[in-house]
C-alpha positions in Angstrom: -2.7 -186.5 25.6 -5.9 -185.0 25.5 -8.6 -184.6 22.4 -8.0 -181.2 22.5 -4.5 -181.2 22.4 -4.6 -183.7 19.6 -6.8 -181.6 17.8 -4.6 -178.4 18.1 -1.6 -180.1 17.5 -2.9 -181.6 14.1 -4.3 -178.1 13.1 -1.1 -176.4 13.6 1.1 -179.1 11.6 -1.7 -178.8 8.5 -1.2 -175.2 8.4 2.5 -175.1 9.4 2.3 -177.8 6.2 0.3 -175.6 4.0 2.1 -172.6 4.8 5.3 -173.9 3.8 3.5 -175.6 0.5 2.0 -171.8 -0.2 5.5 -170.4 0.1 7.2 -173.0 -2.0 4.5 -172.1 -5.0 4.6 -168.5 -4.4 8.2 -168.8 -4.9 8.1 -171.2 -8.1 5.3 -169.1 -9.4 7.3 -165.8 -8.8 10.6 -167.4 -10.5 8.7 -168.2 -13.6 7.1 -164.9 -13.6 10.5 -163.2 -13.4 12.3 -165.3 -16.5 9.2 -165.2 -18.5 9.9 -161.3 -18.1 13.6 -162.0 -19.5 12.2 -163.4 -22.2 10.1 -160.7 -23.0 12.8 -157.9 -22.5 14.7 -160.0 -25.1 12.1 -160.2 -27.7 12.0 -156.5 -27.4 15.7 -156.7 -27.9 15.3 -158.3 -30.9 12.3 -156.5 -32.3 13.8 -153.4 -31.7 16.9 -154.3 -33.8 14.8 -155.1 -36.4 13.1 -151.9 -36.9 16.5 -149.7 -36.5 17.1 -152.4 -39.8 13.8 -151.1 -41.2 14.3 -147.7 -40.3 17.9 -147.5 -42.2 16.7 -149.7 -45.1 14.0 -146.9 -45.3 16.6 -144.3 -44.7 18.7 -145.9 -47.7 16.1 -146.1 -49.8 14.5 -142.3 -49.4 17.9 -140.9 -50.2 18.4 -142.9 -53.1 14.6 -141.8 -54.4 15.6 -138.0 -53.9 18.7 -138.7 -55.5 16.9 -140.0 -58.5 14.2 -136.8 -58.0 16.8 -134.3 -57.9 18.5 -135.7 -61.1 15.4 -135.6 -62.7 15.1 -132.2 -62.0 18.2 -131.4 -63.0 17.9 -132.8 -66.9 13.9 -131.3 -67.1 15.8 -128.1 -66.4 18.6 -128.4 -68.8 16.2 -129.4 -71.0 14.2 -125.8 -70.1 17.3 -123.9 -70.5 18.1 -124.9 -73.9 17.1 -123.1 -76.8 14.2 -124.3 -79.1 14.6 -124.1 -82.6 
């Protein structure tokens, strides 16, 4: 075998070699990209639950505020309607 044939044939196996090796990482690098994204989608899950339960804790606690407005605008009004002696 020649030196030129040696020479080509180690060239081709060390990128044959690092073309598989790219490949391989690509794919382990792509994998993790992909189920760090899952993770993300469900801590958006999970923070998005939580502020529907701050929105209807806020919800809760506005109505029971204008509840406690309107009453008191109720009884200052009774209290204009009656008569002063």
């Amino acid at each position: 075998m020649s030196t030129a044939s040696r020479v080509v044939l180690g060239v081709s196996v060390v990128l044959t070699g690092s073309t598989v090796c790219g490949v391989h990482l690509k794919q382990t690098w792509d994998r993790e990209r992909l189920h760090q994204g899952v993770i993300r989608d469900l801590e958006r899950l999970e923070r998005k639950k939580e502020n529907l339960r701050l929105l209807e804790q806020q919800r809760s606690v506005t109505r029971e505020l204008q509840a406690e407005r309107d009453q008191r605008e109720a009884t200052l009004q009774r209290s204009d309607q009656q008569p002063h002696n």
